[in-house]
C-alpha positions as CSV (number, residue, x, y, z in Angstrom):
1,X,48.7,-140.4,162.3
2,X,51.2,-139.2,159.1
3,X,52.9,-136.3,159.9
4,X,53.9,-133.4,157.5
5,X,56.5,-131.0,157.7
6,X,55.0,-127.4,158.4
7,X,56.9,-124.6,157.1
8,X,59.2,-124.3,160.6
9,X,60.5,-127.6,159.8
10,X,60.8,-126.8,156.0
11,X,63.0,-123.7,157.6
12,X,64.9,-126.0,160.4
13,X,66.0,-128.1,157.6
14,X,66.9,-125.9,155.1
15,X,68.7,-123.4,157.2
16,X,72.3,-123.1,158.8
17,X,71.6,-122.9,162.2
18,X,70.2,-126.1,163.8
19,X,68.0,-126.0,166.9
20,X,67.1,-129.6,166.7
21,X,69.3,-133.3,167.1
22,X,70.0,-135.1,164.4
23,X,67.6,-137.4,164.9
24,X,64.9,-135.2,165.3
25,X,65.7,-133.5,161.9
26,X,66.0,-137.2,160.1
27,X,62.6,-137.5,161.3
28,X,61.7,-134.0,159.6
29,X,62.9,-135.4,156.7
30,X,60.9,-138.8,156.6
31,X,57.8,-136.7,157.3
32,X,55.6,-136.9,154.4
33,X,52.4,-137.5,155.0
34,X,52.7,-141.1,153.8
35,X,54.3,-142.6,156.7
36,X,53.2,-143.7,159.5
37,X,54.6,-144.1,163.2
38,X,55.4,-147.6,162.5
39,X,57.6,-146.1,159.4
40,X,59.1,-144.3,162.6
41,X,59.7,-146.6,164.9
42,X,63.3,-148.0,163.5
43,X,64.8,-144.6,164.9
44,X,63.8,-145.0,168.3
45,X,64.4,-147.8,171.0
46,X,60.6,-147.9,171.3
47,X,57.5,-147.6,169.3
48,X,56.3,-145.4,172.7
49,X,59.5,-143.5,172.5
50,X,59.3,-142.4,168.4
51,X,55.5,-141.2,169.1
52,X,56.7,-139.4,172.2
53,X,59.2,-137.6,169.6
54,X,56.8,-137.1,167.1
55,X,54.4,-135.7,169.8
56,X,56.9,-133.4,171.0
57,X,57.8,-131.9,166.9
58,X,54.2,-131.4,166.6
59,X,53.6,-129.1,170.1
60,X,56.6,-127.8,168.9
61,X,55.3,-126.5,165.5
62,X,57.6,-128.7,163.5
63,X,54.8,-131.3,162.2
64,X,51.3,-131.9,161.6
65,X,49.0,-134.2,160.9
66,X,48.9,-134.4,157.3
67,X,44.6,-135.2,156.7
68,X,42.2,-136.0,158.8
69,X,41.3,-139.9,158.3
70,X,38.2,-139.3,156.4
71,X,39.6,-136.8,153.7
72,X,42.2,-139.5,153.8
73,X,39.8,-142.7,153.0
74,X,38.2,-139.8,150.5
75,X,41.2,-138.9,148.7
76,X,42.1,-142.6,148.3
77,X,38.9,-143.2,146.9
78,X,38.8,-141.1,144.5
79,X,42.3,-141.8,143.2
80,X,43.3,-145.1,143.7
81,X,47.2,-145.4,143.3
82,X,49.0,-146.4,140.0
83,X,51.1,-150.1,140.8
84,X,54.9,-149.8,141.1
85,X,56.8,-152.2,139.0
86,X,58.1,-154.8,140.9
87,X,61.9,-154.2,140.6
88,X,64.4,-157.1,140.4
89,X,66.6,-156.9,143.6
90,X,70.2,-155.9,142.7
91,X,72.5,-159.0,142.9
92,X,76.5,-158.3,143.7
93,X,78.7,-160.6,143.0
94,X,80.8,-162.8,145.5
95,X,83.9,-160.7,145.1
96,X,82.4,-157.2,145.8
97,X,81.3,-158.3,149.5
98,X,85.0,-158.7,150.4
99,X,85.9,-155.6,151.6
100,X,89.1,-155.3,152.8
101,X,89.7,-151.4,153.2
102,X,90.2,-149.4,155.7
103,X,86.8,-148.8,158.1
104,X,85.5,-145.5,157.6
105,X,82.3,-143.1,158.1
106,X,83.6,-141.5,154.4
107,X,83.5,-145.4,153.2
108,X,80.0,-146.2,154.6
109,X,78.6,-143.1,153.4
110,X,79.8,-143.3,150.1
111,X,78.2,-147.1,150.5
112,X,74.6,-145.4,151.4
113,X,74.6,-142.9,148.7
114,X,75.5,-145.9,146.6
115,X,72.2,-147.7,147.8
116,X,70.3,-144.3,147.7
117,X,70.9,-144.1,144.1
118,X,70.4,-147.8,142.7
119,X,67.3,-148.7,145.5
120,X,65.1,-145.1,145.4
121,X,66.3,-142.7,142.7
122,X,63.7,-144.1,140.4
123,X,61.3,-145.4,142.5
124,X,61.2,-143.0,145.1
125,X,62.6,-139.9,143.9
126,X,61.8,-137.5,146.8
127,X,63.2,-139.9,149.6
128,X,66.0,-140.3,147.5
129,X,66.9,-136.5,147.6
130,X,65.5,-136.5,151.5
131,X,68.5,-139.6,151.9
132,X,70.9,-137.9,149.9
133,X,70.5,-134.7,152.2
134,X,70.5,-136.3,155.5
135,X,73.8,-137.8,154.4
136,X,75.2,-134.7,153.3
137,X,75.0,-133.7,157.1
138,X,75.8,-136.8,158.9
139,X,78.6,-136.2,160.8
140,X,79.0,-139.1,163.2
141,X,78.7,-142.7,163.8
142,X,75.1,-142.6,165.0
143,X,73.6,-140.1,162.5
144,X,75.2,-142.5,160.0
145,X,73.4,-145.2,162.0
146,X,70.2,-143.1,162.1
147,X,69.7,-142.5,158.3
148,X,71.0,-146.2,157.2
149,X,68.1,-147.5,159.6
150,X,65.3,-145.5,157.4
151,X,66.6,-146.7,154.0
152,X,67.0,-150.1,155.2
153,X,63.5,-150.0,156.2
154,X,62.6,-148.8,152.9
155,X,64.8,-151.5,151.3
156,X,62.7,-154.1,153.2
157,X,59.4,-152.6,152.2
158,X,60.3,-152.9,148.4
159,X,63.1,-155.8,148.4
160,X,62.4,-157.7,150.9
161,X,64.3,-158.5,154.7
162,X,67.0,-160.7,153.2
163,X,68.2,-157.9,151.0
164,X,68.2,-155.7,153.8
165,X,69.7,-157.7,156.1
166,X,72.6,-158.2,153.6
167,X,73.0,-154.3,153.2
168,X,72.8,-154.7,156.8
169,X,75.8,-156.7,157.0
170,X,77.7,-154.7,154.6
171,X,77.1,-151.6,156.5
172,X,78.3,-152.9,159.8
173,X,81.6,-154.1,158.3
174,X,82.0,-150.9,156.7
175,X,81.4,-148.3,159.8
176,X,84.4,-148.4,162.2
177,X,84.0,-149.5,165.4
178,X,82.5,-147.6,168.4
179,X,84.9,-147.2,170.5
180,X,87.4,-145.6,167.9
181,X,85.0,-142.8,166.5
182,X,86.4,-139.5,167.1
């Protein structure tokens, strides 16, 4: 299954009053018809739970499935996709991982947007502006959480798990801790 956003969601996300969680509507946002529940998953404690979510969006009228597995084997016959350069992973230098700042949901968000812009602006343009709006919104510690989770699954798809474990690491000493978050 890749679900698509109908034009409900398209109108959930775009308008002012929100019906749906936040993690719901970062799920919204990664629905492209490209990605798969496994793409999912990261959101979710379970692989049963995000397909119970994604379930419940599409009774809902929020997704659908985005083509039927033949027109989908059809279409990607017919067109096979052009190769992505390979991108050298961004290297930072010894002295920029030693943050010593004050722990903030402003600071780690400035950090994503950071990532969003030298990891999928050119590469991945429409995630990129999906990120870029789902940070916008984030207003707590586990929307932050939410949304860092689906680019660093991206990040591990294009540069690999020990890149994205080291984001990883960066993000964690960069959000304040749980118990403080007001």
């Amino acid at each position: 299954m890749f679900p698509t956003k109908t034009d409900k969601a398209r109108d959930e996300l775009q308008g002012r009053q929100r019906t749906l969680s936040q993690r719901e509507r970062a799920l919204l946002l990664m629905a492209d018809g490209r990605r798969s529940l496994t793409d999912f998953s990261p959101l979710f404690a379970s692989r049963t739970e995000a397909e119970q979510a994604i379930q419940a969006l599409m009774r809902q009228g929020y997704l659908q499935d985005a083509q039927p597995v033949a027109a989908a084997a059809a279409q990607a016959a017919a067109q096979p996709p052009a190769p992505v350069p390979a991108a050298d992973p961004i290297q930072l230098a010894a002295s920029a991982d030693n943050f010593d700042g004050k722990r903030s949901l402003a600071t780690t968000r400035m950090f994503l947007f950071d990532i969003c812009e030298r990891m999928f602006v050119r590469r991945d343009p429409k995630f990129a502006l999906q990120m870029r709006d789902a940070l916008r919104e984030a207003r707590d510690r586990g929307a932050m959480l939410t949304i860092a989770a689906l680019m660093l699954t991206e990040v591990e798809k294009t540069a690999g798990a020990e890149r994205a474990e080291s984001l990883r690491e960066r993000i964690d000493r960069l959000l304040p801790p749980a118990e403080t978050v007001h």
